[in-house]
N, C-alpha and C positions, 0 to 999 in steps of 0.2 A: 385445529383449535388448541393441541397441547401445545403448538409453539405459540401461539399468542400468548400463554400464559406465563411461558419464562422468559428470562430477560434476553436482550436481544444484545451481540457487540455488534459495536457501529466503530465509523473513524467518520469524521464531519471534514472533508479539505476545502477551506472556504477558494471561494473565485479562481478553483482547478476544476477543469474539465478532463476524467482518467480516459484514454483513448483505450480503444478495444484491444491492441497488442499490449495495455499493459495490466488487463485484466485477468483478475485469477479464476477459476474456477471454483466453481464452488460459495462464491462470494457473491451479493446484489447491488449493484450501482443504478443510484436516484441520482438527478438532480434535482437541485435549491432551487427557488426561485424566490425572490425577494419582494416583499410586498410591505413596503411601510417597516414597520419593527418585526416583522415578521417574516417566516422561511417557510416555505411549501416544499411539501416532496412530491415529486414527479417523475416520469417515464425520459422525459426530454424537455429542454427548456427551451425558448429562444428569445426570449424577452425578459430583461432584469434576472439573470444568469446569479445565484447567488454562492455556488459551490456545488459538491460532490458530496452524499451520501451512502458508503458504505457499509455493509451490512452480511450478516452473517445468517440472515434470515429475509422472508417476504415483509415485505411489511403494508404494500398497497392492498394487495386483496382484493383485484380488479376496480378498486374505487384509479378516478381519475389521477385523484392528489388529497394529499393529507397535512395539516399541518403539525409541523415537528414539536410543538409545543404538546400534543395531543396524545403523541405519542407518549416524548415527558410524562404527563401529567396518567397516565394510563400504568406508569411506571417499567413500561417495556425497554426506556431504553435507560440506561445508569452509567454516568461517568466511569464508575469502575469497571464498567463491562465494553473496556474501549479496543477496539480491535485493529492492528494496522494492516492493514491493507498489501502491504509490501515486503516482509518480513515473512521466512520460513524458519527463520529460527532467534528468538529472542536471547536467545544466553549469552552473556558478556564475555569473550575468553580474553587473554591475556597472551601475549609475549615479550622477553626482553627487548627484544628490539624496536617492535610495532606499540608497544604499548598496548591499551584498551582495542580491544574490535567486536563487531558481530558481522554474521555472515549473515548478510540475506537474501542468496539466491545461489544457485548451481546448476550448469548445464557442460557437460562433460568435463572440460579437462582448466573450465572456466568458471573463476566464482566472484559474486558480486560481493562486497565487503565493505561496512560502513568503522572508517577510523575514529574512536571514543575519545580519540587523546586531545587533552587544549592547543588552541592555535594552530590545528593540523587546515591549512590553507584548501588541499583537495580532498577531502573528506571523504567521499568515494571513490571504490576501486574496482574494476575488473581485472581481478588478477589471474593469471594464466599460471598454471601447476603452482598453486597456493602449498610452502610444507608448513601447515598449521603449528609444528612444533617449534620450528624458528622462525616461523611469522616475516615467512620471505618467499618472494613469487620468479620465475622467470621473467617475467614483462609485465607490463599491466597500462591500461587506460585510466585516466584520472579526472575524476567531476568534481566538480562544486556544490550540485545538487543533485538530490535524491530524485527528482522528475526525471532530472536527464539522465543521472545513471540508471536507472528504473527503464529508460524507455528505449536509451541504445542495447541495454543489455539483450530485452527481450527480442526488439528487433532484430539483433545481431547475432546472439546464439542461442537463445529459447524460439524463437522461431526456425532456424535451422535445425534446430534437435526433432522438433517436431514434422517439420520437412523431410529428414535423414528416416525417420518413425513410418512415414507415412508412404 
């Protein structure tokens, strides 16, 4: 009951469906369901798919479904308490060469890396031995979106770490 009472972060990714390898722990994924001007949270969807709600708290509480408005209006959930879902570290660093970056994932000797600079055409990176002070890597893989680099990454070396772990 004490977390019902504070506010809750969320991230809303409309008409994305977050596949299980690119989930974090610790975190709770709803789907939307679209119903007129309106958005239901749910367990699973299969009809009128409206998006992904994530969350940093329960928030069904063995009810079926809830609408998101209710939540609103309950004040549980607050624009400013917006959570991303993807992101282990929000701080913006800088280098001369890279310009703007943040780093939002790491598994051994690999890090995921989103480019802050204008007109940067592959915007994400998996870069391989990142030297963060000259914002230069040995090799790297290049995305366009944050789904895809988010979903090769895990697959490809956050699942092997956990593999190598296990």
């Amino acid at each position: 009951m004490e977390r019902e009472k504070s506010k809750i972060k969320y991230c809303i990714l409309k008409n994305q469906r977050v596949p299980a390898y690119m989930r974090k722990d610790g975190l709770f994924y709803y789907e939307l369901r679209e119903s007129g001007t309106q958005l239901y949270i749910e367990k699973r969807v299969i009809v009128d798919f409206g998006g992904t709600l994530v969350t940093n708290a329960e928030v069904l509480h063995g009810k079926e479904c809830i609408n998101l408005n209710t939540l609103r209006k309950k004040s549980l959930l607050k624009k400013e308490m917006v959570l991303n879902p993807f992101y282990i570290n929000t701080n913006i660093l800088k280098s001369q060469s890279m310009g703007k970056y943040r780093i939002l994932d790491k598994a051994g000797n690999y890090t995921l890396i989103e480019r802050l600079t204008k007109n940067t055409v592959e915007r994400y990176v998996i870069a391989y031995n990142l030297n963060m002070q000259k914002g230069s890597w040995a090799s790297g893989e290049y995305f366009l979106d944050l789904f895809s680099a988010v979903g090769f990454f895990n697959e490809k070396y956050k699942n092997q770490e956990r593999r190598e772990v296990a």
